[in-house]
MARPA-249230 format. One record per residue (C-alpha): residue number from 0; residue in one letter; x, y, z. Coordinates in steps of 0.2 Angstrom, whole numbers, m for minus. Layout:
N
   bamar   nukol      px      py      pz
     NUM       A       X       Y       Z
...
This chain:
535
   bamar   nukol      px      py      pz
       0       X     130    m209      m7
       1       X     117    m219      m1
       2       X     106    m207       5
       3       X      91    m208      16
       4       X      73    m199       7
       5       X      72    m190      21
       6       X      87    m180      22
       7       X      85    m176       2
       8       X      66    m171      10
       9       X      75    m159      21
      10       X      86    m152       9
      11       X      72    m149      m4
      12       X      62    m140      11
      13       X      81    m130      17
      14       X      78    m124      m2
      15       X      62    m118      m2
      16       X      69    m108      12
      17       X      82    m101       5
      18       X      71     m97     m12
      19       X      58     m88      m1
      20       X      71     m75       5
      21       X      71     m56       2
      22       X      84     m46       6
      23       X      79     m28      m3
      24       X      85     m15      10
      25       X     104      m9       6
      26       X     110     m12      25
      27       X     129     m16      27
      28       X     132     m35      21
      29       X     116     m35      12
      30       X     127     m37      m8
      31       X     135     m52       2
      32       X     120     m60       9
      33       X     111     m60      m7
      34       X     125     m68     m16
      35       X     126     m81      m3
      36       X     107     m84      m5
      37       X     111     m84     m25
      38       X     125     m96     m20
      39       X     116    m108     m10
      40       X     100    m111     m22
      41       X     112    m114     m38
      42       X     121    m128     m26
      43       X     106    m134     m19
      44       X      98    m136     m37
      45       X     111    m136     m48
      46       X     122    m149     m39
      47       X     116    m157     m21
      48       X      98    m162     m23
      49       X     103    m167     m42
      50       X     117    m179     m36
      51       X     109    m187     m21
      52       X      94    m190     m31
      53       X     105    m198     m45
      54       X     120    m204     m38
      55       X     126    m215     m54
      56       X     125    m200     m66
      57       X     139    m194     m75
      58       X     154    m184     m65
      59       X     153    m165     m69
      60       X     169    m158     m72
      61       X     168    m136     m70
      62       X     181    m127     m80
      63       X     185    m110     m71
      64       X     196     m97     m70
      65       X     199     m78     m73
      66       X     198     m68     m92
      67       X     214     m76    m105
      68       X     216     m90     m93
      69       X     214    m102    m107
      70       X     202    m113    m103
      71       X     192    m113    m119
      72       X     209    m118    m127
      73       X     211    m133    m111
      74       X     192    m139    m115
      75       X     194    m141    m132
      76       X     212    m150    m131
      77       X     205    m163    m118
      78       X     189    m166    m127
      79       X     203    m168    m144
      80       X     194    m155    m154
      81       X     185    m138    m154
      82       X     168    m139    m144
      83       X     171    m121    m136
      84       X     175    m105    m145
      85       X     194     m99    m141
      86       X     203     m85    m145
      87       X     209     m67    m141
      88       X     194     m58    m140
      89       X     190     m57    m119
      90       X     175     m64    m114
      91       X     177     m79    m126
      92       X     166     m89    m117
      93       X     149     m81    m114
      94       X     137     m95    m114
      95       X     144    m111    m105
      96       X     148    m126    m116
      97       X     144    m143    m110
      98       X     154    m157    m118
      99       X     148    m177    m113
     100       X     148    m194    m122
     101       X     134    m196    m133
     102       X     129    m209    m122
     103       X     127    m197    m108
     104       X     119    m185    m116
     105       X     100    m189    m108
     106       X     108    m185     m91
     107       X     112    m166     m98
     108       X      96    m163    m108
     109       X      81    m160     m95
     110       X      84    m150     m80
     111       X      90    m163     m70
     112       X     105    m151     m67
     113       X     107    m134     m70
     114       X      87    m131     m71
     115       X      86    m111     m74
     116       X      97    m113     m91
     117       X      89    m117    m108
     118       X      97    m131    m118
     119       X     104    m126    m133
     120       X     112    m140    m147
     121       X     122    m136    m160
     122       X     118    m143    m177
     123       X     124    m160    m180
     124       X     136    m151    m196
     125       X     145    m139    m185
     126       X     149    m156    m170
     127       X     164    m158    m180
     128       X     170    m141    m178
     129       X     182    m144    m193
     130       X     199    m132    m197
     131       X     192    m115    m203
     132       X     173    m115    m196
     133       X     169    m103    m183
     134       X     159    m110    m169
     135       X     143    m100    m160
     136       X     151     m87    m150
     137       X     137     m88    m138
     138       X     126     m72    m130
     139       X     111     m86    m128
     140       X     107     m77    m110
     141       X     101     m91     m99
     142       X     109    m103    m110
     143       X     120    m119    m110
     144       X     126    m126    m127
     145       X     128    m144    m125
     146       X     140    m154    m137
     147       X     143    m173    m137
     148       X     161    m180    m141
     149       X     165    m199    m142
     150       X     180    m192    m137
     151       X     176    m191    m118
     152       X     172    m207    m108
     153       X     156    m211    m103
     154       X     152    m205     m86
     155       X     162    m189     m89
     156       X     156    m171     m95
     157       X     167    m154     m95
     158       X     158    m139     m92
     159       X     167    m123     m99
     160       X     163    m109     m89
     161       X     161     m90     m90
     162       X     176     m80     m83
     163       X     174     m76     m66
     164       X     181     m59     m68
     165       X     172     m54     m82
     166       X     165     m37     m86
     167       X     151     m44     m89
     168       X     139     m42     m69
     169       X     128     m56     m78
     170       X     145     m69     m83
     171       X     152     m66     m68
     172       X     135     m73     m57
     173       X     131     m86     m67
     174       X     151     m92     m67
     175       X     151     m94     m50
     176       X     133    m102     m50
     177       X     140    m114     m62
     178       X     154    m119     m51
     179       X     143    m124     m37
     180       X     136    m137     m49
     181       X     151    m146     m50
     182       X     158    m163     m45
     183       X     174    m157     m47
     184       X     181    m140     m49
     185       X     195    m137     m61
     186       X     203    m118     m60
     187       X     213    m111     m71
     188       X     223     m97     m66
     189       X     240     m94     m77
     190       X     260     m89     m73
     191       X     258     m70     m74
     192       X     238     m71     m62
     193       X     241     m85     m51
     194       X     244     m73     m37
     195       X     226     m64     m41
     196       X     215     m61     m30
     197       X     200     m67     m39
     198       X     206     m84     m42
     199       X     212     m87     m25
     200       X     195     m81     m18
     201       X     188     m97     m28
     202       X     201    m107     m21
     203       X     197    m104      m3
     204       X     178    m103      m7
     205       X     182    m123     m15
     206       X     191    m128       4
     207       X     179    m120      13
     208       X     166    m133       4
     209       X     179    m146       4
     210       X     176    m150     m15
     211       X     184    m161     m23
     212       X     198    m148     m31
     213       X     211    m148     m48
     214       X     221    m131     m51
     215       X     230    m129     m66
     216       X     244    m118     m70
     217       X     242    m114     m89
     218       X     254    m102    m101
     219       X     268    m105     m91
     220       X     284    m100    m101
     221       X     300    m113    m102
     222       X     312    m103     m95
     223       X     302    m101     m77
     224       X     292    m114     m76
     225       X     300    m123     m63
     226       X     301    m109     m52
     227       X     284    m103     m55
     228       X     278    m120     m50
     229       X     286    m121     m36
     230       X     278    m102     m29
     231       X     264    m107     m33
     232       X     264    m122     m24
     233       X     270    m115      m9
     234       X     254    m103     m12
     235       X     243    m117     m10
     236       X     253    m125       6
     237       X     251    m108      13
     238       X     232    m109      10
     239       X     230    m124      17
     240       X     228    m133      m1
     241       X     245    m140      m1
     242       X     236    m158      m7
     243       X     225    m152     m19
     244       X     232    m160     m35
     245       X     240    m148     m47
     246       X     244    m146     m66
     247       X     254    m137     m76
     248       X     254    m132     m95
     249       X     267    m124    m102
     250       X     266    m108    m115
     251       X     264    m115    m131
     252       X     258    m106    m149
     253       X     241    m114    m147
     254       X     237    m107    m127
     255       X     244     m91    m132
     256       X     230     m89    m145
     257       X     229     m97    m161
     258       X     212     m96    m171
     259       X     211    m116    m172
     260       X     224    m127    m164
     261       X     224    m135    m148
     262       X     237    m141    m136
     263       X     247    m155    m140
     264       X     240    m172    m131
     265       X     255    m174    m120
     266       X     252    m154    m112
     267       X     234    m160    m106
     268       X     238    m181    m104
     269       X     242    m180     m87
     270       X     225    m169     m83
     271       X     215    m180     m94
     272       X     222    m197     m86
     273       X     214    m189     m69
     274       X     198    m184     m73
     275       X     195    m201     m82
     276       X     203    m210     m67
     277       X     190    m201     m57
     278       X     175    m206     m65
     279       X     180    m224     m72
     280       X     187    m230     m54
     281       X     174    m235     m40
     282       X     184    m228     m26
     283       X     191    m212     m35
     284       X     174    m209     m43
     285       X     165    m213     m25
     286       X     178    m203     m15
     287       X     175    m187     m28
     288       X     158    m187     m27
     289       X     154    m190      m8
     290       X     168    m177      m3
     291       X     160    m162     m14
     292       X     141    m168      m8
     293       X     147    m169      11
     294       X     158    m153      10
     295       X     142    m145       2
     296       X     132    m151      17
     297       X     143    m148      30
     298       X     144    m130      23
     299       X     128    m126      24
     300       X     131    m124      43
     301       X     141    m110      42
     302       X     132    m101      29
     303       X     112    m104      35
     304       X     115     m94      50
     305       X     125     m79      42
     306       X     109     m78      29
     307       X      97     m81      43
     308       X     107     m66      52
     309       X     104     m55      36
     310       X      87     m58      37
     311       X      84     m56      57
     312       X      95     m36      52
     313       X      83     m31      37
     314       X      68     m34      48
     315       X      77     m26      63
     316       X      78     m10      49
     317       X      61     m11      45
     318       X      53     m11      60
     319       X      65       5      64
     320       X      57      12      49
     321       X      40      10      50
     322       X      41      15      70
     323       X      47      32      65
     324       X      34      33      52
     325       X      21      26      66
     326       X      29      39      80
     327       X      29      52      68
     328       X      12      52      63
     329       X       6      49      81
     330       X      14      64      88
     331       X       7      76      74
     332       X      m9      68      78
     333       X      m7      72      97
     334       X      m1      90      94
     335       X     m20      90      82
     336       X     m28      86      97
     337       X     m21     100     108
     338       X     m21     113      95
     339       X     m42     108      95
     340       X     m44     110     113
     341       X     m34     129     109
     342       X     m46     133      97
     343       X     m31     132      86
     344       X     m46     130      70
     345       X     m54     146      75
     346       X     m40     159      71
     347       X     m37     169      54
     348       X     m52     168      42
     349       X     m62     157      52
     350       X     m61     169      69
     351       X     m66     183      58
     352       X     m80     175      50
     353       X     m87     168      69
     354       X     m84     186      76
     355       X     m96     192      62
     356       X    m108     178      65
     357       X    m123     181      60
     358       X    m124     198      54
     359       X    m108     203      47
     360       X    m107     183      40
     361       X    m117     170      36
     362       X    m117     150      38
     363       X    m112     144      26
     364       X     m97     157      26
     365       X     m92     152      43
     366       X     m93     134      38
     367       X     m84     136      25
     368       X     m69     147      34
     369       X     m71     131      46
     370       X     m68     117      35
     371       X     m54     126      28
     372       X     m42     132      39
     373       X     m45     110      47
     374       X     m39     105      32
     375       X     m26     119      34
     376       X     m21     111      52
     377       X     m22      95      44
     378       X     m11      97      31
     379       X       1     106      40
     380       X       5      90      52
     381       X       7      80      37
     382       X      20      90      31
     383       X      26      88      48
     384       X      25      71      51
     385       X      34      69      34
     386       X      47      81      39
     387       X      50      69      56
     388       X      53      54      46
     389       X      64      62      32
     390       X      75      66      48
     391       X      73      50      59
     392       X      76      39      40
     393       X      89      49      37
     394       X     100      43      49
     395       X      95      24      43
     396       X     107      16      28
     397       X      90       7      24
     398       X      82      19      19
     399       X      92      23       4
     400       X      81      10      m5
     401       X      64      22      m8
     402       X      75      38     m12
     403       X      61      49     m17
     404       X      48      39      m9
     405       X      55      48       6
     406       X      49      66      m3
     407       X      34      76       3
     408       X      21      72     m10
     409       X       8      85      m8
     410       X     m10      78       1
     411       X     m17      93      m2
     412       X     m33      86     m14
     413       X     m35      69      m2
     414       X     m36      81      14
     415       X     m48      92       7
     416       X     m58      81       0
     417       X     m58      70      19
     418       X     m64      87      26
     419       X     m78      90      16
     420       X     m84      75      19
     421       X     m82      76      39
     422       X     m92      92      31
     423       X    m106      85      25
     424       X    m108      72      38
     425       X    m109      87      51
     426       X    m123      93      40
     427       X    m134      79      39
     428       X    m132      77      59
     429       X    m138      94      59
     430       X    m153      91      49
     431       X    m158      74      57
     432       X    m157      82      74
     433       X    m169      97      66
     434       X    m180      86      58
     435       X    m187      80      74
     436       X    m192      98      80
     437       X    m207     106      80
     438       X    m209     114      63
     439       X    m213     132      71
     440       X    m198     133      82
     441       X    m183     123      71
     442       X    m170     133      66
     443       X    m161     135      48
     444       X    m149     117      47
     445       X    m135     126      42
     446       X    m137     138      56
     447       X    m136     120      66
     448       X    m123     115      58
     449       X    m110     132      58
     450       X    m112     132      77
     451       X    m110     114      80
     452       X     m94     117      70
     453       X     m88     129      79
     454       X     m92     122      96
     455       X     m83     107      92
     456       X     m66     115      82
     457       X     m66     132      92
     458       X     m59     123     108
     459       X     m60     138     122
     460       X     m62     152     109
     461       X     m79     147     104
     462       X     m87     145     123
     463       X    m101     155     116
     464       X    m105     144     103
     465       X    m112     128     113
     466       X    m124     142     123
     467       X    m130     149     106
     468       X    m132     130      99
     469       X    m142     128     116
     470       X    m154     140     111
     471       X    m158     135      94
     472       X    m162     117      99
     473       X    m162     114     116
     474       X    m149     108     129
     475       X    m153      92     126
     476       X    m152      92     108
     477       X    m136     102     108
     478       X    m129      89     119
     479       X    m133      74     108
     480       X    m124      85      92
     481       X    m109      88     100
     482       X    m108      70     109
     483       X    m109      62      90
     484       X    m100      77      83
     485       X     m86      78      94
     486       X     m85      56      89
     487       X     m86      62      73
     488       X     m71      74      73
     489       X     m59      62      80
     490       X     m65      48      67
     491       X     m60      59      54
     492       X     m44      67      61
     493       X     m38      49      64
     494       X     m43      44      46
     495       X     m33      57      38
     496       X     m19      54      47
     497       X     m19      36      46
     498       X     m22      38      28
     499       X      m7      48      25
     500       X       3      36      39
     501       X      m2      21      27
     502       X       5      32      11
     503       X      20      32      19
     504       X      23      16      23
     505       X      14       8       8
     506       X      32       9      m1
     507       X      42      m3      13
     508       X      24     m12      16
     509       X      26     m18      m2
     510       X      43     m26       2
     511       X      36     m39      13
     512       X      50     m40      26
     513       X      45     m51      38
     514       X      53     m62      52
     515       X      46     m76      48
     516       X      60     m82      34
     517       X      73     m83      49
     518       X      66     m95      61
     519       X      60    m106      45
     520       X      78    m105      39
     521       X      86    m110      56
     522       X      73    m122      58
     523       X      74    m130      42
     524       X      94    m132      43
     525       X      89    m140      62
     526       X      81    m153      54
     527       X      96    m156      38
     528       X     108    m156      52
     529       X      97    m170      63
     530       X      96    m181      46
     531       X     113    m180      41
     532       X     116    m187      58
     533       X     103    m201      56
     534       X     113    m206      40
C-alpha cells in the first residue's frame, strides 16, 4: 500500500473520465454500460482513491445480501447491541448504517469516503438503543447514519447495507455502490436463497475484483444444516470461490425476527474473531486491504475498454442519426432545385395570376401568388425531409430516446415568414436598381419586382419574363437583378432548409455525444496501467 502520487494522479484523472461520460441513447448494452460507469466512480471515489490516499484508515467491513437475509439482525449481534433497525417489515434497512469506534469516528465524518452521502448522527440518547425504543427506520435519501460503539475495535467499522434486491430502483443502486466501497465484502444469503441468482451475481462480481470476500449462510435450520453447508460449499467450489472463507448461523428466535434481541455471541464469535483478526493483525490487515485495492485496479482493465466501447457505439448511432437528418434535408433541397429550373413555383394560382399579367392582374397579385405557392414548395420538402428521417430513424433502436421529437411539427409560420423576407429583399433590389434610372423612363418598383420574381421562380415557364424585365430597365439592368436575385433565392432556400435541418437535429445536438470520451478513457486507463507497472 505504498503507493506512488502519480498512480493516485492517474486514477483521479481515469475518474474524471469516467464522470464525464454520457451514455443517453437506448442502444443494446447501453442499461449495462451506465451501471458500469455508476460502478466504477462509486469505487473509484467511494473506496480506491480513499484508501490509497489513507492507507492507515479504518478497515471497512460491507454487509450485503438479498431482502430477509438478516443482516440487520448480524450487524447489530457483532456490534452487541441494536445500531440497525431489524425486523419483519422488508426493506428494513433503507438508509445504510455505519457503526465504528468512537475513536474512529473523524475517519467516517467528512467525505473522505462515501462522498455523495450526507452524514446523519443519531442523538446521543438513542446510541444506546435500549430494550423497547425504536430506532430511525431510515428514508434519509442520500444518507448514511453513523453510530459509534466501543463495542467494535478500533480500526474496524461495519457498514449495513440496503438490500440488493430490493423493490426499491434507488436501494438497489446505492446497495451495490456501497459495496464497491468496501475493504471487505460480507454477503449474506440464507438456507432457503443461497441458490439465488442475485446473490451469486455479487459473488462473482467480488472474484471478478478479487476482493477480499466473507459469505455467510444465515437462518439455517438444525435439522439440515450440515447438509445445506455442505451444497453450498460445493457451490462456491464450482464458482471458483472454494477458499473464500465461509460462516454459518444457524435459525434461532432472534434471526427469524424478534422486535429486539440479537443473536447469541457464540452464533456470530467465530465471524467477529475474523473481522477483528483482520484489522488488528499487520499481515491480515495488509493482505485485506492490498488484495481488494489491487483486484480493484487490475479490474479496471476489463471494464475501461467495455465502457469505452459503449461510448465509441452511442456515437457510432449518432452520427447514423444526424446523416439521415443531413441526407434527408439535402435531397429535398436538390429536388427544390430542380422543381425551380421546372418552373415548379409558377403553377396553380401563381400561373394564373402571370398569365393575366398585367391586365387581368396586377403586381402585387402576382407577387403575392409567387411568394406563396414558394413557401408552398418549401414546406412541402419539409414535410418531406421529415417523412425521410421518420423512416430512415425508424430502423435505429436510438432513436427511441426523442419519441415525439421525431413528429412533424408544422413550419408553416417560420417558412412563411423566411419567404416574405426573401420578399421584401427582392423589393428593395427592385427599387435600388430603379432608383438609378432616369426619372421619365423608370418603371413602377413593384412592376420590377413581380417580373424579376417570376424570371427567377418560373424556371422555363416564365421565358417571357426576363425579355419583359429587359424592356422595363434595360438589358444590362435586368442582368444585374437577376444575377443578385438568382444569389438571393438560393441564400434563402438554403436557409430555410438548414433552419428546419437544425430543428431537427437540435434534440440529439443537445445530447452532446461526442468521440472524444473514448480516446480519453483508453488514454487515461494507458497511463494507470503504465504507473501501476512503475510501482
Amino acid at each position: 500500500m505504498d503507493v506512488r502520487p502519480q498512480l493516485i494522479d492517474a486514477l483521479s484523472a481515469l475518474r474524471d473520465s469516467v464522470a464525464a461520460v454520457r451514455l443517453p441513447l437506448p442502444l443494446p448494452g447501453a442499461p449495462r454500460a451506465r451501471q458500469t460507469r455508476s460502478e466504477l466512480l462509486a469505487q473509484l471515489d467511494d473506496y480506491l482513491l480513499p484508501r490509497l490516499k489513507d492507507p492507515e484508515a479504518p478497515l471497512l467491513a460491507v454487509i450485503g445480501g438479498s431482502t430477509g437475509a438478516g443482516k440487520s439482525t448480524l450487524v447489530n449481534s457483532l456490534v452487541g447491541r441494536r445500531v440497525s433497525q431489524a425486523g419483519v417489515l422488508r426493506p428494513t434497512t433503507r438508509t445504510p448504517v455505519l457503526v465504528c469506534h468512537p475513536d474512529d469516528k473523524d475517519w467516517f465524518a467528512g467525505a473522505r469516503v462515501l462522498p455523495e452521502l450526507t452524514r446523519v448522527w443519531l442523538p446521543p440518547q438513542q446510541q444506546d438503543g435500549a430494550e423497547g425504543d425504536e430506532l430511525p427506520g431510515g428514508d434519509d435519501d442520500g444518507a448514511v447514519r453513523v453510530e459509534t460503539a466501543t463495542t467494535l475495535p478500533r480500526g474496524l467499522a461495519l457498514l449495513d447495507a440496503p438490500d440488493i434486491d430490493s423493490l426499491v430502483v434507488s436501494n438497489r443502486i446505492l446497495a451495490a455502490e456501497l459495496i464497491c466501497a468496501a475493504d471487505v465484502w460480507v454477503m449474506v444469503t440464507t438456507a432457503s436463497r443461497y441458490a439465488d441468482a442475485v446473490p451469486w451475481h455479487l459473488l462473482r462480481t467480488a472474484k471478478e475484483y478479487d476482493a477480499t470476500l466473507v459469505t455467510v449462510l444465515d437462518r439455517v435450520p438444525h435439522p439440515v444444516l450440515a447438509e445445506v453447508s455442505r451444497q453450498y460449499g460445493a457451490l462456491l467450489t464450482k464458482a471458483g470461490l472454494g477458499d473464500v472463507p465461509r460462516f454459518t448461523v444457524p435459525e434461532l428466535p432472534e434471526s427469524a425476527g424478534a422486535s429486539h434481541g440479537l443473536l447469541p455471541a457464540t452464533a456470530v464469535a467465530a465471524l467477529r474473531a475474523w473481522l477483528i483478526h483482520r484489522c488488528q493483525d499487520p499481515a491480515a490487515r495488509q493482505q485485506a486491504v492490498a488484495r481488494t485495492a489491487s483486484g480493484a485496479i487490475e479490474s479496471l482493465n476489463a471494464r475501461m475498454p467495455e465502457l469505452a466501447s459503449a461510448v465509441a457505439a452511442q456515437y457510432a448511432a449518432a452520427v447514423r442519426l444526424t446523416g439521415a437528418v443531413e441526407d434527408a434535408y439535402a435531397k429535398e433541397g436538390a429536388r427544390v432545385r430542380r422543381r425551380l429550373q421546372a418552373g415548379g413555383v409558377l403553377a396553380g394560382d401563381a400561373l394564373t395570376r402571370w398569365r393575366a399579367h398585367p391586365r387581368g392582374a396586377s403586381s402585387a397579385e402576382l407577387l403575392d401568388a409567387l411568394v406563396d405557392s414558394l413557401a408552398e414548395l418549401l414546406r412541402c420538402a419539409a414535410a418531406a425531409a421529415d417523412e425521410r428521417v421518420r423512416e430512415a430513424w425508424a430502423r435505429e433502436p436510438a432513436a427511441a430516446r426523442f419519441g415525439s421529437a421525431v413528429r412533424q411539427v408544422d413550419p408553416e409560420d417560420r417558412i412563411g415568414l423566411a419567404v416574405r423576407r426573401w420578399r421584401r429583399v427582392l423589393e428593395e433590389l427592385a427599387e435600388d436598381e430603379v432608383r438609378e434610372m432616369e426619372r421619365s423612363v423608370a418603371p413602377d418598383p413593384e412592376t420590377v419586382a413581380a417580373l424579376l420574381a417570376a424570371a427567377l421562380l418560373g424556371g422555363r415557364r416564365a421565358g417571357r419574363a426576363g425579355e419583359r424585365l429587359a424592356e422595363k430597365i434595360g438589358a444590362q439592368g435586368a442582368l444585374r437583378l437577376r444575377d443578385k436575385g438568382a444569389e438571393l433565392v438560393v441564400t434563402y432556400i438554403n436557409q430555410v432548409l438548414g433552419a428546419e435541418r437544425e430543428r431537427r437535429l437540435a434534440p440529439l445536438d443537445a445530447l452532446e455525444v461526442t468521440p472524444e470520451p473514448q480516446a480519453e478513457l483508453i488514454a487515461a486507463l494507458s497511463v494507470v496501467q503504465k504507473e501501476r507497472k512503475a510501482a
